[in-house]
Each structure stands twice: as C-alpha cells, then as structure tokens.
C-alpha positions as CSV (number, residue, x, y, z in Angstrom):
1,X,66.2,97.6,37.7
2,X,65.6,97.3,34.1
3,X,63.3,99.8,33.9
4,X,66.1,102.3,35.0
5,X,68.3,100.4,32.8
6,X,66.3,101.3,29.9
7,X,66.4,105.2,30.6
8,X,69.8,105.2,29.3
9,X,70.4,102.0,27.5
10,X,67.7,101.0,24.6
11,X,67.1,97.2,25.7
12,X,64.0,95.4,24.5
13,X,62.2,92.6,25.9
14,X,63.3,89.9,23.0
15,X,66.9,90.9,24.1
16,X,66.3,90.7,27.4
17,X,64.5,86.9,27.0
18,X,67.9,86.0,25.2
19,X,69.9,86.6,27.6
20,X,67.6,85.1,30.2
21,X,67.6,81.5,28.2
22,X,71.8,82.1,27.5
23,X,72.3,81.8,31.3
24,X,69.8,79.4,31.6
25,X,71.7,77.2,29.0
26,X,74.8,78.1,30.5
27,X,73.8,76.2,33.5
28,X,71.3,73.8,32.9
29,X,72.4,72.8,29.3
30,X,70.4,70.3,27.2
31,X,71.6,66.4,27.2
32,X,71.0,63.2,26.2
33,X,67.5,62.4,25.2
34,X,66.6,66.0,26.7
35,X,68.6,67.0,23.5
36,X,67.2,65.2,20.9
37,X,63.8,66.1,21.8
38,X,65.1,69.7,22.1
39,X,66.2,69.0,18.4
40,X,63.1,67.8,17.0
41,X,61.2,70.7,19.0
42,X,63.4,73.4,17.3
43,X,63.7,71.9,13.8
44,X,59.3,72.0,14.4
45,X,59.2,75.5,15.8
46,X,61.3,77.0,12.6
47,X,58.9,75.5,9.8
48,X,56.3,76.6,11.9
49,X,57.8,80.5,11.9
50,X,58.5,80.1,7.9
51,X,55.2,79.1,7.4
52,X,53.6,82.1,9.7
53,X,56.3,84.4,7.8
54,X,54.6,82.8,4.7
55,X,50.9,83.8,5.3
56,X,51.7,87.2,7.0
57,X,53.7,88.7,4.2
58,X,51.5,90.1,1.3
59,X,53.5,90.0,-2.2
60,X,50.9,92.1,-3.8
61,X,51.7,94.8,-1.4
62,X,55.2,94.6,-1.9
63,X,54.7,94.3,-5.6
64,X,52.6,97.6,-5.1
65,X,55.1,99.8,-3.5
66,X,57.8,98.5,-5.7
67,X,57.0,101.8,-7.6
68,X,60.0,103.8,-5.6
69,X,62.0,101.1,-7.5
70,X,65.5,103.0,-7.2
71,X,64.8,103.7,-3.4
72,X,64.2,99.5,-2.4
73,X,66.7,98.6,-4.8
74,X,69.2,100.7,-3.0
75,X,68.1,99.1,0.6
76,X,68.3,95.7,-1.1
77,X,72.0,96.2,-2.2
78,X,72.9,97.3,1.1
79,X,71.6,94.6,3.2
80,X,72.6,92.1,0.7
81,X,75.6,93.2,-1.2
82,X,77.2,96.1,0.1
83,X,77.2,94.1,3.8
84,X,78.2,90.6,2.9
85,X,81.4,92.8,0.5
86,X,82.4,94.2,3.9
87,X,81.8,90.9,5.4
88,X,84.1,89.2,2.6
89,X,87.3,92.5,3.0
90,X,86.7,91.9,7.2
91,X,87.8,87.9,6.5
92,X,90.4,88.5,4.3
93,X,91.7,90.8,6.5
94,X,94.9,89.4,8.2
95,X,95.8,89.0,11.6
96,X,92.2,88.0,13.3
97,X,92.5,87.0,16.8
98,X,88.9,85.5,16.7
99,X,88.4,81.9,16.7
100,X,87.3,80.2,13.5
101,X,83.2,80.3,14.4
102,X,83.4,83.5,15.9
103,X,84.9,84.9,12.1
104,X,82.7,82.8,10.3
105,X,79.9,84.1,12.5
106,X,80.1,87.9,11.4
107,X,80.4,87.0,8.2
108,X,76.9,85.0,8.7
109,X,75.6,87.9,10.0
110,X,76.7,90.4,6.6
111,X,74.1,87.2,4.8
112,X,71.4,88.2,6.9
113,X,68.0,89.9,5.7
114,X,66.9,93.4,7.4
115,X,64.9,93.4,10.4
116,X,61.3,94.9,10.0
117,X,60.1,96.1,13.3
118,X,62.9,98.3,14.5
119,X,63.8,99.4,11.0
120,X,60.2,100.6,10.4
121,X,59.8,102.1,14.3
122,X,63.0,104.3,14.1
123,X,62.4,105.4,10.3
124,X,58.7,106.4,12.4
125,X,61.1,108.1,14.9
126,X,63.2,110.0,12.5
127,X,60.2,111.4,10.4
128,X,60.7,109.4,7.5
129,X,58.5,107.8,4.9
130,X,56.6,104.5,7.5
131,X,54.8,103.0,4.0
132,X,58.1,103.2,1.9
133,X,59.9,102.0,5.2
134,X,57.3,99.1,5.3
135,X,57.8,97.7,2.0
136,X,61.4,97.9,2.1
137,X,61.4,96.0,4.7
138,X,59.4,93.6,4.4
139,X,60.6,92.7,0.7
140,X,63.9,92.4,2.4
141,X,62.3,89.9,5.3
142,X,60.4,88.4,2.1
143,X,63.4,88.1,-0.3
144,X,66.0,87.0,2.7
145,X,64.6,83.7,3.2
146,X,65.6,82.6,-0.6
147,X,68.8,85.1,-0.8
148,X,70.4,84.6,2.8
149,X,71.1,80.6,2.3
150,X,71.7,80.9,-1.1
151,X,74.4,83.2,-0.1
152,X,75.8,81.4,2.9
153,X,76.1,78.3,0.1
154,X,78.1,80.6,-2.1
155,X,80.0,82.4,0.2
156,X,81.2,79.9,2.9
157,X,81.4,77.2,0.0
158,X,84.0,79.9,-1.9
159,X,86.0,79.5,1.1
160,X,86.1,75.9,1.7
161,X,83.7,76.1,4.3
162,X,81.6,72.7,4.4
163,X,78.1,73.2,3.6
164,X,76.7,69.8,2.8
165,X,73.7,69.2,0.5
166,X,71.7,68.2,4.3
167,X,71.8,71.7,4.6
168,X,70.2,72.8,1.4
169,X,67.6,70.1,2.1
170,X,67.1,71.5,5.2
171,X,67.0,74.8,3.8
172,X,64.5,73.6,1.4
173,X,62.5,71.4,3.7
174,X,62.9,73.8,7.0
175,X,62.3,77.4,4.8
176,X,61.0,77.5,1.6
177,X,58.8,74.3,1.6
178,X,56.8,76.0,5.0
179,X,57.2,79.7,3.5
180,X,55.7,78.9,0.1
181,X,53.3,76.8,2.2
182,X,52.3,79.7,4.2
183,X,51.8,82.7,0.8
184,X,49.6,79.5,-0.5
185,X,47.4,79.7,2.4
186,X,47.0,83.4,2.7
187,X,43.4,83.5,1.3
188,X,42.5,81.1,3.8
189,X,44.5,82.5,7.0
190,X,45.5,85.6,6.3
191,X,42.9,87.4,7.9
192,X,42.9,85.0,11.1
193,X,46.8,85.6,11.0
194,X,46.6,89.6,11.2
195,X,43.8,89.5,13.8
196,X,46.1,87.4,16.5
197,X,49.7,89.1,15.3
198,X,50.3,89.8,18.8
199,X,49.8,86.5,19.9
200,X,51.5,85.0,16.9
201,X,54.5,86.9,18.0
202,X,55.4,84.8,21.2
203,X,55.4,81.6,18.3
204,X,57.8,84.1,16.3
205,X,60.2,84.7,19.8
206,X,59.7,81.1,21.3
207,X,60.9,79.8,18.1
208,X,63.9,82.0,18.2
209,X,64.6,81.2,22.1
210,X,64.4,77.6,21.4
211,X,67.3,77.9,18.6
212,X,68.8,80.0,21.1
213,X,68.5,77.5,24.0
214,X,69.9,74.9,21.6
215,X,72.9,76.0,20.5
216,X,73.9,77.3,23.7
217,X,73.2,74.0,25.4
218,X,75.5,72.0,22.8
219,X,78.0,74.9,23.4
220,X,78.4,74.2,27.2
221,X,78.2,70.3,26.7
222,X,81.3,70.5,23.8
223,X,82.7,72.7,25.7
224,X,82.9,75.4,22.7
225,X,83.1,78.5,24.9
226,X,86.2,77.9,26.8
227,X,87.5,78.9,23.4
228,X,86.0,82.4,23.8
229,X,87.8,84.8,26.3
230,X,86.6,88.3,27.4
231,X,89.4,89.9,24.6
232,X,87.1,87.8,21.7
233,X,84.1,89.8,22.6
234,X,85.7,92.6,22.8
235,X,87.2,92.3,19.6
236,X,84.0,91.2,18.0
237,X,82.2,94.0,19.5
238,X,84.4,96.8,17.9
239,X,84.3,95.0,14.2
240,X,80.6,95.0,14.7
241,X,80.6,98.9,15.7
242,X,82.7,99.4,12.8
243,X,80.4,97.3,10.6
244,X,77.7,99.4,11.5
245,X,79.6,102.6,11.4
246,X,79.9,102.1,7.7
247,X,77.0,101.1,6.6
248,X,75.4,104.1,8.3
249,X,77.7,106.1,6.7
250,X,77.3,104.6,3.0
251,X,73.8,104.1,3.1
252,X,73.8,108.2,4.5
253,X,75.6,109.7,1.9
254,X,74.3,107.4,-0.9
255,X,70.7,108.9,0.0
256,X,72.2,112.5,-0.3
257,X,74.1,111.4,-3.7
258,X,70.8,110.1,-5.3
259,X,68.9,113.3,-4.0
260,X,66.2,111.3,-2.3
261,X,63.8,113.1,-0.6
262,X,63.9,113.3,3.3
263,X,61.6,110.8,3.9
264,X,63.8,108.3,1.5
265,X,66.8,108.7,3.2
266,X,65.4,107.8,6.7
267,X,64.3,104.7,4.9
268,X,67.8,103.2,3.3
269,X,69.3,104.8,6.7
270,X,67.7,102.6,9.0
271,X,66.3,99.9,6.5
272,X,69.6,99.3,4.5
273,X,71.8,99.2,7.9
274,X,69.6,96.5,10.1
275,X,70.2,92.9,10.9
276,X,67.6,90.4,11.4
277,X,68.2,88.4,14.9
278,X,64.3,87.1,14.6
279,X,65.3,85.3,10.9
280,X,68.8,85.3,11.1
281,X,69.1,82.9,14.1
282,X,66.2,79.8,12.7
283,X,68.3,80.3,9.1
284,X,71.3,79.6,11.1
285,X,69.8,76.7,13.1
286,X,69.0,75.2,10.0
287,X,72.1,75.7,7.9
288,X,75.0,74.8,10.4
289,X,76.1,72.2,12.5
290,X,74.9,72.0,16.1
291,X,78.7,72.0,17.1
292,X,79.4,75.2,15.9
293,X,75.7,77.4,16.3
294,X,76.3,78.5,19.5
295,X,79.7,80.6,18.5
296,X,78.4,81.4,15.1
297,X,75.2,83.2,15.6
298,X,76.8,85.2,18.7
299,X,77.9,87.6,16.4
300,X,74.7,88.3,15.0
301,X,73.2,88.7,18.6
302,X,75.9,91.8,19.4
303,X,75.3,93.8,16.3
304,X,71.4,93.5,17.2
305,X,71.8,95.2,20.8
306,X,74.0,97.2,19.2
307,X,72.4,98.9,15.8
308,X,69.5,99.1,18.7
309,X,71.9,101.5,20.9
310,X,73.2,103.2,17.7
311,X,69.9,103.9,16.1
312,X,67.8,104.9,18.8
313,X,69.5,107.8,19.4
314,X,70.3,108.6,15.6
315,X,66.5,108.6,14.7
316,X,65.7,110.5,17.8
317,X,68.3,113.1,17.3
318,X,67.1,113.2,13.8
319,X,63.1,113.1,14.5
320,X,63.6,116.1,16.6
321,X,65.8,118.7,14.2
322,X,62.8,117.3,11.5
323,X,59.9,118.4,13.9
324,X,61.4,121.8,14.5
325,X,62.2,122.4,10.8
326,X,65.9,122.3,10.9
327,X,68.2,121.2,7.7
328,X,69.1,117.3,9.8
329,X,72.5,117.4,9.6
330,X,74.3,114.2,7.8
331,X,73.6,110.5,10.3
332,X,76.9,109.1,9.4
C-alpha cells in the first residue's frame, strides 16, 4: 500500500515512522514512572544528536565555500529572517481561529534552521549547484543550533510568551555544550563518524521519535488535543501552504533580481524555503514545556510533508526543462 502511495504522493520513511509513533502515543501514551524515564531518555538522546551534529559538521568546509558569500547570505536571511518576518505579520494577523500552541507553533517553525538532506537532493533534482547546495545547507543546520533558540528567546519573550532561564540552561546544557563537544572531537571521531553515517542516522531519527513519542504521550494524558478539531488542521494546513508559497516565490525572484546563475537559484530555491523537522523537533523538546510540545511542534511536522509534496515536483519539473535545454520557466 505505501509503495502505491508513494507513486503519487512523495512520503518518506522518517515521515512515515512519525506517524507510526503518533498513533502509537495516541493509544498507549506514556505515564507515571513510564514518563519520567521517557523524560530522562529523551533529554539523553538530544545531547547525544547535538554532539553527533557536532563531530559531523566540518567548519573548515563551510568556511571554504563561504566564497559565494552573496549567494549563502541570501539562503541565511531567508531561513532566518525573511521566515520568522512572515511568522511575526501571520501572528499579528487578527482573527486566528487556532488555539494558542497551535499559533505559537508556526511561529516556532518560521525559528527553525533549513533541512540538509532534501534541500540538497531536490537542488540534485533540479540541476543546480549540489557543492554550493551543501554548504548552504549545512551552515544553515551549523548556524541554527545557536540562531533558532536565541530567536525563540527573543521572539516569544517580545510577546510575553514565558521562556524561563531553565530553558536557556537547557539550551545551553542540551545543545551547545554537546555540539561544541562534538566540533572538539572531530579529529578524533570524525572519520569513525562519516564511515558509519548510515548507521548514525537511526541515533539521528530515534532521537527525533522519542521527542516525538513524548510530547504526544503528555498530549493524550492532559488531554491537549480535544482542543484541536479537524477545522484547526485545516486551517493550519492552508497558512503553511501559503507560508511556503511565498517563500518560494521570494526566494525565486530574488535569485532572478541578483542575476545568479542557474545553478544559484536552485540553491536559495530549495535551500532558503526548507524546514528542519530532524533539529527543529529536539530544539523544541528542549525549549518548551512538556504541556504544550505536543501542539506546538505539529505545525512544524505539516509544513515538512508538505514543502516535501511541493518541492518534489517543482525540482522535477525543473530538472527536466534543464536537461533538455529549455529557458526553466519562473518556480514561484
């Protein structure tokens, strides 16, 4: 069945697992001691993905393609200025029908650093430039571990939105501490690290499942989604269509205005419009309460399967008209 599925809809395995552990949570939810072990488990798992972040990044690499400076500078304001403004005009917006988490949720998610698989695999797809792609990326994964909770601070403290100095601790403690860790131990495990990626990738997604599994669990025991009916997510799942619509769009005819190359463009296109749901959901787990997780990174989890849906057929579209030699025409 799901391989049919994915014929016409673009679903990966990670998604697939989430939504797996969702019903699973929705059922057999976490309690008790259960729950505090959970707790421990999950606050373990994310300094452990920090700390693997830390030793599989290379700053000298990044440092070395920072040469197309104009081109990552561009990416970097879209994922972390030109998003959170939207996110910022989409709260002030009156009228919301959401509940408070849900709203506070996509604002989370305009915080959040740019994902580096997909973005590089469908700038791969669309012919653009895969080493420009990969340090774009990967300084926005690098730089989004100090940027995105320094912005949630800022931005949710603006509005009155408790953020208690537990969280920067934990931010600190959880994050930093294991990610600076982890550069400092490069020389050492770096090459052990790249040899086993694809193993080190189920510690990546089990990390991710268990935050996951967490705050869906508290969810069901607090009873937080009775406050979500079927008209929420439909209403979040058009603001997160529009999100994406615009950024695309920006980030489209910004390339164009700055006359990058092709190659360029396919890089802010898909690089400067993506959403990290692999470091946007630990940063969550760590910054707020248990009580609200489960609403606030739900957001987050839509506009993933959803710039997935968008952008797969975008960069095919756009691979092919660049394979036979036709002028693309404009990805907004």
């Amino acid at each position: 069945m799901i391989s049919r599925l994915r014929r016409f809809v673009p679903v990966d395995n990670f998604f697939i697992a989430i939504l797996v552990v969702v019903v699973v949570a929705s059922f057999f939810p976490a309690s008790g001691a259960a729950a505090s072990a959970l707790h421990w488990a999950t606050t373990f798992a994310i300094a452990l993905l920090f700390f693997l972040y830390g030793a599989r990044l290379s700053p000298a690499q990044a440092w070395a393609g920072l040469k197309n400076w104009k081109l990552h500078l561009m990416v970097l304001s879209c994922t972390f200025v030109i998003f959170p403004l939207l996110g910022l005009c989409a709260e002030a917006l009156p009228g919301s029908v959401l509940p408070t988490e849900l709203r506070q949720g996509f604002l989370y998610l305009t915080l959040t650093p740019s994902t580096v698989q997909s973005s590089i695999a469908f700038c791969s797809i669309a012919g653009g430039d895969i080493a420009a792609a990969v340090v774009a990326a990967s300084l926005s994964s690098l730089l989004g571990v100090f940027l995105t909770p320094a912005l949630v601070i800022v931005v949710f403290g603006a509005q009155d939105v408790a953020v208690s100095w537990g969280s920067v601790l934990d931010v600190v403690f959880q994050l930093l501490l294991p990610f600076i860790l982890g550069q400092f131990s490069r020389r050492f495990i770096g090459d052990w690290v790249a040899a086993h990626a694809r193993r080190l990738k189920l510690v990546d997604q089990g990390s991710v499942l268990l935050v996951v599994y967490t705050a869906f669990s508290l969810g069901v025991t607090e009873g937080v989604w009775r406050r979500v009916s079927a008209a929420d997510l439909a209403v979040l799942a058009l603001d997160c269509a529009v999100l994406l619509a615009v950024v695309l769009g920006a980030t489209a005819l910004a390339g164009k205005a700055l006359r990058f190359s092709y190659g360029e463009r396919m890089v802010l296109l898909f690089c400067g419009s993506k959403k990290s749901l692999a470091a946007g959901l630990p940063i969550a787990g760590v910054l707020f309460g248990p009580s609200q997780l489960g609403l606030v990174v739900l957001p987050l989890m839509l506009f993933h399967q959803i710039q997935l849906l968008v952008c797969t057929v975008i960069a095919g579209r756009l691979g092919k008209r660049h394979v036979s030699g036709q002028r693309p025409p404009s990805p907004s």
